[in-house]
TORPA-4810 file (N, C-alpha, C, O; in nm, 3 decimals):
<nodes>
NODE_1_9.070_14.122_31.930_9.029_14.126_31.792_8.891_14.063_31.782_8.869_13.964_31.852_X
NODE_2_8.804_14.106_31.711_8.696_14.053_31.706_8.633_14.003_31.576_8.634_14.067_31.471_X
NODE_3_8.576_13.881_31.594_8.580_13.795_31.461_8.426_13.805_31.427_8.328_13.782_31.497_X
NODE_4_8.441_13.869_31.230_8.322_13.846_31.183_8.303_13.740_31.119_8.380_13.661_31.064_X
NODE_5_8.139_13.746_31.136_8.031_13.653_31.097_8.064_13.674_30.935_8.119_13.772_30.885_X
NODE_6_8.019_13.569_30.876_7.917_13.579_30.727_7.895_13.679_30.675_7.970_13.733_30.594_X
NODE_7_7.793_13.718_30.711_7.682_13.833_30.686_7.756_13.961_30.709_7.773_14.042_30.618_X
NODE_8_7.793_13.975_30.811_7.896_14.076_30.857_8.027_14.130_30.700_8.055_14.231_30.634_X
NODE_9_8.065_13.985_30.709_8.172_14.031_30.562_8.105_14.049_30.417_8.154_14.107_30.321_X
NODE_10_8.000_13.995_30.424_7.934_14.075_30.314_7.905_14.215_30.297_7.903_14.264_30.184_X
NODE_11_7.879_14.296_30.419_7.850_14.404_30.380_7.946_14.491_30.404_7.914_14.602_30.446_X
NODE_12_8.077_14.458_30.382_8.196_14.531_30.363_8.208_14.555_30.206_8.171_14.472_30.123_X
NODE_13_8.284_14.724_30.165_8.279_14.749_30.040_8.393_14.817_30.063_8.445_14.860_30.166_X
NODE_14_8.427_14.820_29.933_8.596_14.891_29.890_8.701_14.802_29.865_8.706_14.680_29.879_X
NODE_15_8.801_14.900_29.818_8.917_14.824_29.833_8.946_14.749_29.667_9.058_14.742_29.616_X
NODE_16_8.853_14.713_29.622_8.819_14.630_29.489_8.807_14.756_29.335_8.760_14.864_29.298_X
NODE_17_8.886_14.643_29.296_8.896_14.763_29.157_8.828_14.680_29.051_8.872_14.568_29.028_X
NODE_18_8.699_14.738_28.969_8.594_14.697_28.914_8.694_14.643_28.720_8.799_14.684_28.670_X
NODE_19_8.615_14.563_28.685_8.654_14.503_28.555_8.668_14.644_28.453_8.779_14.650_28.401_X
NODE_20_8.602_14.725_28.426_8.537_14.864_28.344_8.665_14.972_28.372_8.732_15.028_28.285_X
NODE_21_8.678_14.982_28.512_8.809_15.039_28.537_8.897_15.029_28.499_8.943_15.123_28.434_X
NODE_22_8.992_14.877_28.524_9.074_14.842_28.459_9.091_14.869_28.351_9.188_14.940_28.327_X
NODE_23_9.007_14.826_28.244_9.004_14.854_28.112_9.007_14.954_28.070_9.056_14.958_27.957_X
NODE_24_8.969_15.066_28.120_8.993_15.206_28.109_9.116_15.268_28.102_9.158_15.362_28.034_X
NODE_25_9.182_15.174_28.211_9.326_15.257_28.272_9.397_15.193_28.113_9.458_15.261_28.030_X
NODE_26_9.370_15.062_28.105_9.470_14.973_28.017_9.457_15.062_27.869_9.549_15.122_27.813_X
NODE_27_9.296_15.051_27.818_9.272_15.201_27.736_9.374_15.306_27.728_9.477_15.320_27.663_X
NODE_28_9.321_15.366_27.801_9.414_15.515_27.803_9.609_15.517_27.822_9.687_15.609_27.797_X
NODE_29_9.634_15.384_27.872_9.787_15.383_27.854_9.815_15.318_27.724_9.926_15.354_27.685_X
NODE_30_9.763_15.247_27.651_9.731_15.245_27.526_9.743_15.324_27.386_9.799_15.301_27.279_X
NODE_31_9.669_15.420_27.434_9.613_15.550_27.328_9.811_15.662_27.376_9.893_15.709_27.298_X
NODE_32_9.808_15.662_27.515_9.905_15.738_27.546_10.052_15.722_27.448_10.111_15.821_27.405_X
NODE_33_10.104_15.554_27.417_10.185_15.538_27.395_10.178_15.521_27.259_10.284_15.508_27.197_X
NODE_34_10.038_15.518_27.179_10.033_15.486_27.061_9.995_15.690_26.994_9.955_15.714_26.880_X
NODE_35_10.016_15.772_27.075_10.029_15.940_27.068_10.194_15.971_27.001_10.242_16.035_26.907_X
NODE_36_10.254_15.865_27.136_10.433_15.982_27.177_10.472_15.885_27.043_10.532_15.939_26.950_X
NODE_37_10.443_15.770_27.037_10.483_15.691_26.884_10.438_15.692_26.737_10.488_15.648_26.633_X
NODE_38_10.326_15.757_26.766_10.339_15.821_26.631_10.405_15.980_26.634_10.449_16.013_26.524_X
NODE_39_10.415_16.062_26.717_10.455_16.194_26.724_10.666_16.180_26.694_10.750_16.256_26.645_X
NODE_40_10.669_16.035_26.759_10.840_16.000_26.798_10.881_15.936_26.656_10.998_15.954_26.622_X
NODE_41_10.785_15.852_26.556_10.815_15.774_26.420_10.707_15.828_26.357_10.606_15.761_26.377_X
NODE_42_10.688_15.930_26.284_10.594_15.941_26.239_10.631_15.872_26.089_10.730_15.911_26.027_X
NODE_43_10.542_15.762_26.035_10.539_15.732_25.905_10.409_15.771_25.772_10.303_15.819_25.813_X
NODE_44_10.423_15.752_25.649_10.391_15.765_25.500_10.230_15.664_25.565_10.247_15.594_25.665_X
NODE_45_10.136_15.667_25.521_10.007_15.630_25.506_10.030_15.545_25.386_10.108_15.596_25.306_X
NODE_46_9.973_15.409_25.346_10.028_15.342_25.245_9.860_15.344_25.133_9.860_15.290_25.022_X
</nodes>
């Protein structure tokens, strides 16, 4: 096995899921469930 340096592990990329992403996913499962719940209860506008 061969062991990296410092510098070496810095310039490794991937694997990492960005802040913007997340929020996206969290977004859109969001919007998804706030669709089938109003389509599943639909209520009167007050």
């Amino acid at each position: 096995m061969e062991t990296l340096e410092n510098k070496d592990l810095k310039r490794i990329n991937g694997g990492g899921l960005s802040f913007l992403a997340a929020l996206g996913i969290v977004a859109g499962v969001t919007f998804v469930v706030g669709a089938i719940d109003g389509f599943v209860r639909p209520q009167k506008c007050n």
